[in-house]
C-alpha positions as CSV (number, residue, x, y, z in Angstrom):
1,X,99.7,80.1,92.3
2,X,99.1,82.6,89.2
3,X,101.2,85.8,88.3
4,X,100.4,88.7,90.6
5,X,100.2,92.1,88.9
6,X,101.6,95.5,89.1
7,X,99.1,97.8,91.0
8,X,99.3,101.6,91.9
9,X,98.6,104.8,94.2
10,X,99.7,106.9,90.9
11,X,96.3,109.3,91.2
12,X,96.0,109.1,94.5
13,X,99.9,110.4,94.9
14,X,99.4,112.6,91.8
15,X,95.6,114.4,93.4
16,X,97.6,114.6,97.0
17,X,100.2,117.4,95.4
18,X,96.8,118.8,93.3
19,X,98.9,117.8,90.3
20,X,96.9,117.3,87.1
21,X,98.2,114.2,84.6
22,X,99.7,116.2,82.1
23,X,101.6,117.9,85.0
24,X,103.2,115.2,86.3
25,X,103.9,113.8,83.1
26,X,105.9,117.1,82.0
27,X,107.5,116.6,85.5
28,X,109.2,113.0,84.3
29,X,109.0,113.7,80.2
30,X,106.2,111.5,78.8
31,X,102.8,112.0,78.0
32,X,99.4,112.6,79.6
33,X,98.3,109.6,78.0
34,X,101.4,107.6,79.5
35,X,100.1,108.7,82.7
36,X,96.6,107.7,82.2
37,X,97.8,103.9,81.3
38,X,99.8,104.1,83.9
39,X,97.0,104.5,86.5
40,X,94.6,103.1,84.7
41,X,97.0,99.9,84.8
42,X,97.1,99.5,81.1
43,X,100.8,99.9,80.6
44,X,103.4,98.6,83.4
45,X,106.3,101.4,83.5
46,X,110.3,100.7,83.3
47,X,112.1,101.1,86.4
48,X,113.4,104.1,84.8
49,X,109.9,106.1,84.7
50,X,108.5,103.8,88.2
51,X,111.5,105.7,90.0
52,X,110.9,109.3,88.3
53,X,107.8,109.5,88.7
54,X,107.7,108.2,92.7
55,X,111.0,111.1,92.8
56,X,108.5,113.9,91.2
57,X,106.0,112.8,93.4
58,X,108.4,112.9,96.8
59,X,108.1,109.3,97.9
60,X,109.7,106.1,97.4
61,X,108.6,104.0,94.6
62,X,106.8,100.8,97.1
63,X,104.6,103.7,98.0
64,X,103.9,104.0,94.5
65,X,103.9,100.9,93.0
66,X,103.3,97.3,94.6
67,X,102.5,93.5,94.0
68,X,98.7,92.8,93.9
69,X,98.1,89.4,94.9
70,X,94.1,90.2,94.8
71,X,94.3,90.0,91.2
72,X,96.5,86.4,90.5
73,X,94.2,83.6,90.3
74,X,95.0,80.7,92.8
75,X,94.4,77.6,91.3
76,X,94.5,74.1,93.1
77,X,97.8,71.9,93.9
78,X,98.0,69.3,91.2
């Protein structure tokens, strides 16, 4: 069974409170661009910045952040 990867509701969370990336990333103290790679799944967050930002965003961090399984690649028992 491969690796499953880190996937995101960042923009959709973000565009809910009409919050604009540079916003939100004044809101936790980075920069737009972290946001961007952030949603954009170039860059995996710390726990640190996973649990500001769901806090700036008013929910828990699952409903930010979860396990996609869609993108590990099952390969056959050996």
């Amino acid at each position: 069974m491969g690796a499953a990867e880190l996937g995101n509701r960042l923009k959709e969370h973000r565009a809910r409170l009409g919050l604009t990336q540079a916003e939100l990333a004044a809101r936790v103290g980075v920069t737009r661009k972290t946001i961007n790679t952030v949603e954009n799944r170039v860059f995996i967050p710390s726990a640190l910045l996973a649990l500001k930002l769901a806090e700036a965003l008013d929910v828990t961090v699952e409903e930010v952040f979860f396990l996609d399984q869609s993108s590990a690649s099952v390969q056959p028992n050996s």
